[in-house]
C-alpha positions in Angstrom: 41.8 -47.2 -15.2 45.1 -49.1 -15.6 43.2 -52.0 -15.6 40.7 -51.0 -19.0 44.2 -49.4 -20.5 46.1 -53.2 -20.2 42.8 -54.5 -21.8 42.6 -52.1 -24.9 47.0 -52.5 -25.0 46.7 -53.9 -28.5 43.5 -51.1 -29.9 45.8 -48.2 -28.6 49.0 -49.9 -30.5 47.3 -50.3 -33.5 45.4 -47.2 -33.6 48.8 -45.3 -33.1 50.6 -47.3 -35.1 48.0 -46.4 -38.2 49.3 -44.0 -40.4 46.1 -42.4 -41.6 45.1 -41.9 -37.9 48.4 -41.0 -36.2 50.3 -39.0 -37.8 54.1 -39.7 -38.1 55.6 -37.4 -35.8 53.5 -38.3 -33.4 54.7 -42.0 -33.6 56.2 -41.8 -29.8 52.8 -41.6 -28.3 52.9 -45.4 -28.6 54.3 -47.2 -25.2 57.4 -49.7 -25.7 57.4 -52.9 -24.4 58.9 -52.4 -21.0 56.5 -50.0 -20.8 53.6 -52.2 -21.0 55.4 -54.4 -18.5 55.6 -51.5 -15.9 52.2 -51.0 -16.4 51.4 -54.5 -15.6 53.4 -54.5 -12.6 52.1 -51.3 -11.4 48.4 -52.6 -11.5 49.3 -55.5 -9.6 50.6 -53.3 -7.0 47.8 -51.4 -7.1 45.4 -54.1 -6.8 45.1 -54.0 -2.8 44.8 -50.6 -2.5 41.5 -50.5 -4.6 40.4 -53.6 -3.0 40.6 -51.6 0.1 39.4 -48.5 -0.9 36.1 -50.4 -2.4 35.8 -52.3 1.2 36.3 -49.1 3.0 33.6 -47.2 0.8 30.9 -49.7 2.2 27.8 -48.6 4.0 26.2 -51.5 4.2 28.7 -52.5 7.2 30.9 -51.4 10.1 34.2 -50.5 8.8 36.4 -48.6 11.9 36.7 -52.0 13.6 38.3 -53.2 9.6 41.1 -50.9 10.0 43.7 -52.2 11.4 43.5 -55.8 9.9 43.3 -53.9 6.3 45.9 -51.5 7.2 48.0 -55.1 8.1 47.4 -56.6 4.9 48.5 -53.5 2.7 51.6 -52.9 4.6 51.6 -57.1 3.8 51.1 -56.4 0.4 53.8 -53.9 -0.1 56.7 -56.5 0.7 55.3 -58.5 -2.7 58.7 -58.6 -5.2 58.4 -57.1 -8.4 61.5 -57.2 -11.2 60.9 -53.7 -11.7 63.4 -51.4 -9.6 60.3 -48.6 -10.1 57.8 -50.8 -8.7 59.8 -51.7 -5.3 60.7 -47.8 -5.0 57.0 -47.2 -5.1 55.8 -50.0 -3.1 58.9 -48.9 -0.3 57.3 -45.7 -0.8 53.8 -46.6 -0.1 54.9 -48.8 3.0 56.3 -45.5 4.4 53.7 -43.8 4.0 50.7 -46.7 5.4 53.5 -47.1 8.3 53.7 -43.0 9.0 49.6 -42.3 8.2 48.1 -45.4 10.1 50.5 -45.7 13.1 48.3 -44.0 15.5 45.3 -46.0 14.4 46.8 -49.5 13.8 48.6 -49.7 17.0 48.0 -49.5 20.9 49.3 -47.1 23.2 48.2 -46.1 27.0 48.3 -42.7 26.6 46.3 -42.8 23.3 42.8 -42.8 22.2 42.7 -46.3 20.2 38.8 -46.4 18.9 40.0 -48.5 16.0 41.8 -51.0 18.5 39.2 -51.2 20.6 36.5 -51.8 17.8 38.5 -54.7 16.6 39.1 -56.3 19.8 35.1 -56.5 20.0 34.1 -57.2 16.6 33.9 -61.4 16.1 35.4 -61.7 12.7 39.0 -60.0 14.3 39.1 -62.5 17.7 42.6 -64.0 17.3 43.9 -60.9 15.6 47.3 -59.8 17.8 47.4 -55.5 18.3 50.8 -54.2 18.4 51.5 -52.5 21.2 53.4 -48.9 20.7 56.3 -48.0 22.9 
């Protein structure tokens, strides 16, 4: 959605900006530039968590044994520097939140039931990958 909204960035401006369509009180509807620039940002961020999402939706292929590699390169992903102070709280936010949510799933432990680990270690494609080990 942010993506199509970047695209059309210059219909929306003029379209607000047109007096016979917006009307002049309602002139603050129209985004400023840092705005825009946010917005930008903010897709980019973005970008690997719909990547993901579309690969996890897949049913044409196994995706438990995906996990942890994925969850890797979004918590890989977060550490990406933006300008923006409101992009880097968001993106500490969501590192928090990949870290606290996939823990349990992303990393070994003895006592633990670790399908996703164990799917991973046997799948081809993830041979060389390295499994944390939780202590």
């Amino acid at each position: 959605m942010i993506k199509r909204f970047l695209e059309q960035r210059w219909p929306v401006t003029a379209t607000l900006s047109d007096p016979e369509v917006t009307k002049a009180a309602k002139h603050y509807l129209d985004m400023r530039a840092d705005q825009w620039s946010i917005l930008g940002d903010l897709h980019q961020a973005l970008e690997p968590f719909e990547q993901a999402t579309v690969f996890l939706s897949g049913e044409a292929y196994v995706t438990v044994s995906v996990l942890p590699p994925l969850v890797k390169g979004l918590q890989k992903s977060t550490q990406k520097a933006f300008e923006s102070a409101l992009i880097a709280t968001f993106q500490a936010a969501a590192a928090a939140e990949i870290a606290s949510r996939w823990k349990v799933e992303t990393t070994y432990d003895e006592d633990g039931k670790n399908v996703c680990i164990f799917a991973a270690a046997l799948d081809p494609r993830f041979r060389n990958t390295q499994v944390p080990v939780h202590r």
